[in-house]
N, C-alpha and C positions, 0 to 999 in steps of 0.2 A: 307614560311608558308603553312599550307595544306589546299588547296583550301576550300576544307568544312568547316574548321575552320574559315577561313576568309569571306566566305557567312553567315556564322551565326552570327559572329558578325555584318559583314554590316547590316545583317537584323535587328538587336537588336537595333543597330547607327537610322538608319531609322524610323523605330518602336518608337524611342525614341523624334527623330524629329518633325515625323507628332504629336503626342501628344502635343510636345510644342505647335506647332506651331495650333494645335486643340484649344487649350486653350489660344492661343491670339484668334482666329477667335470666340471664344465664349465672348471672353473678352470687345473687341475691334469692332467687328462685328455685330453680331448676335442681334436680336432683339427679335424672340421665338423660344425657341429650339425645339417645334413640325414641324414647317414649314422648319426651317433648318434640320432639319434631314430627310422629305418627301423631301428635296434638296439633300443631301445626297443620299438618296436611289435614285434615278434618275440615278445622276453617275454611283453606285453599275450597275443599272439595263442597263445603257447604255453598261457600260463596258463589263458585263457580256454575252450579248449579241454579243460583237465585238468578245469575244472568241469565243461564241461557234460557230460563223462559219469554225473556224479553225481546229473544234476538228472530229473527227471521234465516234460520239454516238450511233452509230450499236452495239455494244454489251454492252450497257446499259440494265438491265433489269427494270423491273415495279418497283421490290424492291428499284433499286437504287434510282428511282426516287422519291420514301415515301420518301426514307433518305433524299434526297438534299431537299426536301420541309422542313423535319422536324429542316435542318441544317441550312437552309435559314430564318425560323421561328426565331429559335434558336437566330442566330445572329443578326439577325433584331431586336429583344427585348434588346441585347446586346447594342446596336447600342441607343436603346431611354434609358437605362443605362446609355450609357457611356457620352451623352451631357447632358442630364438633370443632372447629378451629377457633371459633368468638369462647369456648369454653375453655380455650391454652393460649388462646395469644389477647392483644390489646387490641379492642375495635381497628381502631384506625389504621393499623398492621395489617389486618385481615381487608379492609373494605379498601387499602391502598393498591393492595396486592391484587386485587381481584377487577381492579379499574386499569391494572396493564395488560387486559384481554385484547387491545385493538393490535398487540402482536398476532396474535392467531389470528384475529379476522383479518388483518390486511395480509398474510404470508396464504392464509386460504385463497382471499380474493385476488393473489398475485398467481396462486398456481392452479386454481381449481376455473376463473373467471378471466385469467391474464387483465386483471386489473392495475392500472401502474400507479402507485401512489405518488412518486416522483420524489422531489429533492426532497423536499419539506417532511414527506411524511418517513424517509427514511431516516434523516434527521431527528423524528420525530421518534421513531424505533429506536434509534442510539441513544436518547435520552432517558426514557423509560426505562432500558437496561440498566442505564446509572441509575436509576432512582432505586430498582429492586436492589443490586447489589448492595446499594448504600445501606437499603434499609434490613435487607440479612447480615448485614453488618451488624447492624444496630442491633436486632433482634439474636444472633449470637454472641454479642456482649450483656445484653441483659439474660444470658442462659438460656433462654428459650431450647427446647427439647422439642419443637414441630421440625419434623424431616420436610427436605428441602421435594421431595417427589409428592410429597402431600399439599402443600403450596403450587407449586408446577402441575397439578392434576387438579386443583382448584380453576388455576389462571386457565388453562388450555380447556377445561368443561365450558365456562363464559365464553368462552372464545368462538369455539364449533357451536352452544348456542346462538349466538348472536350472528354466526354467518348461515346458520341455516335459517335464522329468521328474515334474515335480508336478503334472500335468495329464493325462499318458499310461501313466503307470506302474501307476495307482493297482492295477489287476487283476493285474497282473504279479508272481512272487515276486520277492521281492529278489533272490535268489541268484539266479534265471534272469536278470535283466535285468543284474547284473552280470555274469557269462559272456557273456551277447550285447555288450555296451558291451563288453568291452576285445576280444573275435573282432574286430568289424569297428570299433574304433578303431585294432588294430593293423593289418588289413589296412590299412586308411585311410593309415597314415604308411609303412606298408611299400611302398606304392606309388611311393616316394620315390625306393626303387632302380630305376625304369625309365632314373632318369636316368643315361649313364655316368658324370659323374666323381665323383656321390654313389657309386652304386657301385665305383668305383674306391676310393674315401678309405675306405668301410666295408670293402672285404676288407684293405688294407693298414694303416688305423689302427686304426677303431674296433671291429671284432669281438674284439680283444685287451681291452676295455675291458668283455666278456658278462658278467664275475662282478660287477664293478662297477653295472651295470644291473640284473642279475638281483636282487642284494642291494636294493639301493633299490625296486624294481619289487614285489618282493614286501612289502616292510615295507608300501608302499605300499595292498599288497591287506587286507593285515594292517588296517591304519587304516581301511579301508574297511568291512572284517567289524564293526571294534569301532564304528561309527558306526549302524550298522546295527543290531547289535544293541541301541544305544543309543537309537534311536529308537523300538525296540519296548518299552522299557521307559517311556520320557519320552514326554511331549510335543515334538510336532517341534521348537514355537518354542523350548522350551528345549534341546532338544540343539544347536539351530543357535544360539545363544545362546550356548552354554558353548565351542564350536569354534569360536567368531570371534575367543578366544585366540589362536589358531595365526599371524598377523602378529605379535604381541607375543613370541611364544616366538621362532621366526625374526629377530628384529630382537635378543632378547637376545642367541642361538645365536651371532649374527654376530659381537655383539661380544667374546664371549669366545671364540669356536674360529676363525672365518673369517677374524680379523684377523692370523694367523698366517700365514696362507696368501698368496702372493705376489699381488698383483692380484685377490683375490677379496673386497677391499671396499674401495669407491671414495670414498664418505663415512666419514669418521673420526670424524665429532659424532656421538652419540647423542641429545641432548635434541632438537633438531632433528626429526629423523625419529622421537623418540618419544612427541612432542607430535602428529603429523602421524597415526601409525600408532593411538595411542588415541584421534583423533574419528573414523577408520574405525570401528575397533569397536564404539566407543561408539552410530554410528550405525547399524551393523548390528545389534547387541542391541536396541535399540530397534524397529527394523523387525522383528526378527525375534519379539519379545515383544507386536507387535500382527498375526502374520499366520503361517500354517505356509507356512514357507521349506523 
């Protein structure tokens, strides 16, 4: 198998993992998801740190460094996203949802780049709309109480990240830009503890929860390296092609590990949501097979 091929899947396998296993820690864990994710960023911020003494940042410019604030930002709101909604909704709902970003990055790259994505990838955008409506479908039949603007401000955050990353990075090493994104994505949510009674709940509940975060946090970084290197061997479209798995892996994971877990899966149909989760895909490959995502 060609090694790039098989990096990206690991990465997607991974990717798909820490979400499980995100959503038993929210499940089973977690007591408030501000102080756990000012727990989170800590990691981020540790981590981020242990790179950049490794990294050589002499030809960094000023620019690069707006960008990594603005990418750090970025992900950091990604970041109070993605627990605050993993703690109402079902993985595979949230992580579905937030993989039909290549709407925004290709409507950016068509008006901000006049990039044409052409038949396929408009195609590509009509399917993913079926896929979402299908699955707020779904997700208003199972009662769900997440407003439709807090979904839609998930998806469109991904979106304006990943086109400012395709547009601002290009100079950048990977590994430096990954050090600067998680430094000031953690600062970003670590900001959280000004408030007291976030910091209250993280010194009495959630710092008991550091190995649980650290582990996940790191696999995380992990998925990150093997995407990365995956890209250096593929072409973009196809690495983001083969990683737009990672709903489908999360949507299996659920049904067979998280449906054990008390309250950590609120839909019990799979066909439903696996009809819903393969026209995402379907219409992210497509997008992603007419444009570098």
């Amino acid at each position: 198998m060609n090694l790039g091929l098989l990096l990206a899947l690991l990465s997607a396998l991974l990717y798909g993992l820490v979400n499980i296993f995100d959503k038993y820690i929210v499940s089973s864990r977690m007591r408030s998801p501000k102080s756990y994710i000012a727990l989170v960023g800590i990691i981020h911020l540790i981590a981020g740190l242990a790179l950049l003494f490794l990294l050589d940042l002499s030809k960094l410019t000023l620019n690069d460094y707006f960008i990594a604030i603005a990418l750090g930002s970025l992900y950091g709101i990604q970041l109070l996203f993605y627990f605050i909604l993993l703690s109402r909704e079902d993985a595979s709902n949230i992580i579905a949802l937030d993989f039909s970003y290549p709407l925004i990055t290709a409507s950016l790259a068509f008006v901000l780049l006049s990039e044409n994505i052409g038949a396929y990838g408009y195609v590509g955008m009509a399917v993913i709309m079926a896929g979402i409506l299908s699955l707020k479908w779904r997700m208003k039949q199972t009662k769900s109480n997440t407003r439709v603007v807090v979904l839609m401000s998930m998806i469109a955050t991904t979106g304006v990240y990943e086109f400012l990353m395709k547009v601002g990075v290009t100079n950048m090493d990977e590994l430096a830009a990954l050090s600067l994104n998680s430094i000031f994505a953690g600062l970003f949510v670590m900001s959280l503890l000004i408030q007291r009674a976030t910091r209250a709940d993280f010194l009495k509940y959630e710092i008991k929860n550091i190995k649980f975060a650290a582990l996940s946090e790191s696999v995380t970084i992990v998925a990150i390296l093997f995407l990365l290197l995956a890209m250096a061997r593929l072409p973009a479209a196809i690495a983001a092609s083969i990683t737009s798995i990672q709903p489908l892996i999360v949507l299996l994971g659920e049904f067979v590990l998280l449906r054990r877990v008390s309250k950590a899966v609120k839909d019990q149909r799979l066909l439903p949501k696996l009809i819903s989760v393969a026209l995402i895909v379907t219409g992210v490959v497509l997008i992603a097979l007419t444009m570098d995502l």
